[in-house]
C-alpha positions as CSV (number, residue, x, y, z in Angstrom):
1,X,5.8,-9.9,35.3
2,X,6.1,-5.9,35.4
3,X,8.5,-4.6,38.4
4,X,8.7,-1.3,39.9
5,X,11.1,-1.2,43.2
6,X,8.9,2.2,44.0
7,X,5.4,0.8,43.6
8,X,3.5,-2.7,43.5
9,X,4.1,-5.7,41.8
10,X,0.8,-6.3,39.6
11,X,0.2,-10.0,37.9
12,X,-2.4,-9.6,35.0
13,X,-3.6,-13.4,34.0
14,X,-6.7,-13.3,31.5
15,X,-8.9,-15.5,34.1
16,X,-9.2,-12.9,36.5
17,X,-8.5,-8.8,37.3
18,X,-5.3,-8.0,39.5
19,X,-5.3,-4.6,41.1
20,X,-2.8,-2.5,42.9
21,X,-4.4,-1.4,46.5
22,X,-1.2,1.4,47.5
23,X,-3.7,2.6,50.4
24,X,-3.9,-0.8,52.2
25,X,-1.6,-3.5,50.1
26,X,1.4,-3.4,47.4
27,X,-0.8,-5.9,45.4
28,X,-4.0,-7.3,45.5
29,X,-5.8,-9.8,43.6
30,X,-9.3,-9.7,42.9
31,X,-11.9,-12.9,41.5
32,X,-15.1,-11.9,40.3
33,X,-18.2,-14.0,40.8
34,X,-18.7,-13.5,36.9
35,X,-15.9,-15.1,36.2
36,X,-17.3,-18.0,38.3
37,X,-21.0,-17.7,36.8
38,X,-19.0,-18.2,33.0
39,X,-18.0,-21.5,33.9
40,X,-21.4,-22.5,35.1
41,X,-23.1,-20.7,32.5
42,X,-20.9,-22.6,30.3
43,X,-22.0,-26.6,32.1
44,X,-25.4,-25.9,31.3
45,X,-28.3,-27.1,32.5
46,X,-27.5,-30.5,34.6
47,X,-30.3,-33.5,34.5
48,X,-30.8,-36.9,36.0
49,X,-33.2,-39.4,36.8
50,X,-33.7,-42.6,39.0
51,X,-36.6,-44.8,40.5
52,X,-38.5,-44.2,43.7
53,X,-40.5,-46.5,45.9
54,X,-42.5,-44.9,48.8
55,X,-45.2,-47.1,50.7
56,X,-45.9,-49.2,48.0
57,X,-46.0,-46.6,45.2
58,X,-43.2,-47.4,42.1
59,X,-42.1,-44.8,39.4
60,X,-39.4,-43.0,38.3
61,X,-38.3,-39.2,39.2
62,X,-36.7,-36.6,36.8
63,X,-35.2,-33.6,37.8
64,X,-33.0,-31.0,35.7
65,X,-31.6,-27.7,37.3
66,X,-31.2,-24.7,35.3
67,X,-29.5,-21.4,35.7
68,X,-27.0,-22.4,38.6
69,X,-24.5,-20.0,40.2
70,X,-22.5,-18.5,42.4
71,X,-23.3,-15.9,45.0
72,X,-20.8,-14.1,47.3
73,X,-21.2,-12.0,49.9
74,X,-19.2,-11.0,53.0
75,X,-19.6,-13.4,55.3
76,X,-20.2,-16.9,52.7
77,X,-20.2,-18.0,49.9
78,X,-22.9,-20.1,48.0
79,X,-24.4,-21.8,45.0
80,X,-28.1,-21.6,44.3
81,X,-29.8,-22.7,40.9
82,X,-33.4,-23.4,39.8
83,X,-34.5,-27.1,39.7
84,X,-37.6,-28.7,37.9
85,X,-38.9,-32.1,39.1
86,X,-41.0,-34.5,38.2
87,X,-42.4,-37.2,39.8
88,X,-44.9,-39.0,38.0
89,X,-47.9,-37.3,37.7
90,X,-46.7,-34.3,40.0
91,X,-44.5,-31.4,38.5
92,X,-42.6,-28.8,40.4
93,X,-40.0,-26.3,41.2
94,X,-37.7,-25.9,43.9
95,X,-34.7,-24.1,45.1
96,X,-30.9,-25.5,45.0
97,X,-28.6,-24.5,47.6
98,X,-25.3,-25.1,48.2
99,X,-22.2,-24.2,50.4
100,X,-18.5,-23.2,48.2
101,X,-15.5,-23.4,49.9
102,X,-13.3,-20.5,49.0
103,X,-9.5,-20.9,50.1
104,X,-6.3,-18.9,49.8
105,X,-3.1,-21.6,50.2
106,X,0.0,-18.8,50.5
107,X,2.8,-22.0,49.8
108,X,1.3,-22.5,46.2
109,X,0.0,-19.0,45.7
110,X,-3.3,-20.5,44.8
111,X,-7.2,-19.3,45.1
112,X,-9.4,-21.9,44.9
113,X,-13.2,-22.1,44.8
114,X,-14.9,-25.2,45.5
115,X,-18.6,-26.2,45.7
116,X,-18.8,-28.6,49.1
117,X,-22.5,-29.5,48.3
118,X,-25.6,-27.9,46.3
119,X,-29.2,-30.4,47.2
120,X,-32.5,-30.2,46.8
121,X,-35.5,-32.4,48.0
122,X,-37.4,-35.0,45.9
123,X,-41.0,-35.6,47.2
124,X,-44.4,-36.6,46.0
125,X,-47.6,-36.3,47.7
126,X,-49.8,-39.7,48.7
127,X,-53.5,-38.4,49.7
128,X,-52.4,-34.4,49.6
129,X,-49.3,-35.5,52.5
130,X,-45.7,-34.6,51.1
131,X,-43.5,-37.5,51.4
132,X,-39.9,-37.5,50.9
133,X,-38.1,-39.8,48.4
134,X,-34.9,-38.3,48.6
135,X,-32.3,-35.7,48.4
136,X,-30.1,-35.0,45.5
137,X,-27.0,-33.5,45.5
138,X,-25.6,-31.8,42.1
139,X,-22.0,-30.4,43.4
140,X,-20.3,-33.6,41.2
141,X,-20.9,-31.9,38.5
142,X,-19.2,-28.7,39.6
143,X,-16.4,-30.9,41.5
144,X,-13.7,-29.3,39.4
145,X,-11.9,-26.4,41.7
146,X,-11.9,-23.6,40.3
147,X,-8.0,-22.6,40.6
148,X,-6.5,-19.0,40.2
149,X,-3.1,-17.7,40.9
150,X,-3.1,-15.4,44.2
151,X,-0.9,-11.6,44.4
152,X,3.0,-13.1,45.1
153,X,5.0,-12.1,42.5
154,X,5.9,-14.7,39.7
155,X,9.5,-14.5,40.7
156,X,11.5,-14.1,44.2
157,X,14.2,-12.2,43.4
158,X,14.9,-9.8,40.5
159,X,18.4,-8.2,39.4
160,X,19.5,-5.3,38.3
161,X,22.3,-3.8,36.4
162,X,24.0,-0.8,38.3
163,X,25.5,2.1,36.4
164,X,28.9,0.6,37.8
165,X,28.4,-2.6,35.7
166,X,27.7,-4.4,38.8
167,X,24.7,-5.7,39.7
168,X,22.4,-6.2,42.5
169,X,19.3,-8.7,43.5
170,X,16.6,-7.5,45.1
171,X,14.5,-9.9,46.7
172,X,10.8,-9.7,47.0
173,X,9.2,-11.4,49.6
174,X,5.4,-11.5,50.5
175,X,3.8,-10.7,54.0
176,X,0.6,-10.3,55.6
177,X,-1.4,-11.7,53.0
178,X,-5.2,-12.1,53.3
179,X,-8.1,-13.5,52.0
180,X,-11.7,-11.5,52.2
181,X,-14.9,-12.0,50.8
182,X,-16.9,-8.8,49.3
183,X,-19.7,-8.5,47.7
184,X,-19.8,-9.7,44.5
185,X,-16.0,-11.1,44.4
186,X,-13.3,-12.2,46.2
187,X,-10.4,-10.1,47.1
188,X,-6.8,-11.9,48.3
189,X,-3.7,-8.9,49.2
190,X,-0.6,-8.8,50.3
191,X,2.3,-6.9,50.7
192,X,5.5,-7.2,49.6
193,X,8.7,-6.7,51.1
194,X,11.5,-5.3,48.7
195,X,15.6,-6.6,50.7
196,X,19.2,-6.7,49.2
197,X,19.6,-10.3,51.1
198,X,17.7,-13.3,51.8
């Protein structure tokens, strides 16, 4: 960790981008859906398959979703991907959606991104009607949080060497700290407050 009594405290980890915001924060800390998308990119496509019984009619259903990730805008955050199904002799695609939890917990520092739920609908079609089989929900394989350290300091106190040969501790403490969601990424500030005591 790099301090500077006059200016911000700045954390650089490889995971993720940390910024200083003088205008509105001493030290912000800022996720990019990218990063997010990497991981997922990473996974892969997903697959699965089971049996289905509707009104008589026995087979088996195979789905695999491709291309999944994560979208962030202002007010949400979400996971979409592309799914193909079959079931039996009928073939198609469909949309996955999902909600992601995205957390800031100030005691452990921590960011965390998690994907609550990502579904989408298995049907077939008896006599041109869409029936429903079922709905199946791919967020197990993303269960894993994603986990990144949030813009307090590494250490709460720092000390310094005076030109008397004494020295001095200068305790950092974080306030008004906030998570937002932007566009693209998720932003988490604070501010810090620079005392000579506890």
């Amino acid at each position: 960790m790099f301090v500077k009594i006059s200016g911000a405290v700045i954390v650089l980890l490889l995971a993720f981008h940390a910024v200083s915001v003088a205008q509105r924060s001493d030290a912000a800390v800022v996720v990019y859906q990218s990063t997010l998308n990497g991981f997922l990119a990473a996974v892969g496509p997903v697959s699965g398959t089971d049996d289905f019984n509707v009104l008589g009619m026995k087979g088996k259903y195979r789905w695999t979703v491709k291309n999944p990730r994560i979208e962030i805008k202002p007010d949400h955050a979400q996971l979409i991907g592309d799914a193909d199904v079959k079931v039996g002799p009928i073939a198609y695609g469909t949309m996955v959606t999902g909600d992601v939890a995205v957390n800031y917990n100030q005691q452990s520092n921590r960011i965390s991104v998690k994907v609550l739920r990502a579904s989408f609908e298995i049907y077939t079609k008896i006599f041109g009607k869409k029936m429903h089989i079922t709905d199946v929900d791919i967020s197990k394989y993303y269960r894993p949080e994603f986990e990144f350290a949030g813009p307090q300091p590494m250490q709460p106190s720092v000390t310094v060497n005076l030109p008397n040969g004494a020295t001095k501790t200068i305790f950092i403490t974080p306030v008004n700290q906030n998570l937002k969601l932007e566009e693209n990424r998720i932003v988490v500030t604070s501010d810090l407050q620079f005392t000579d005591h506890q």
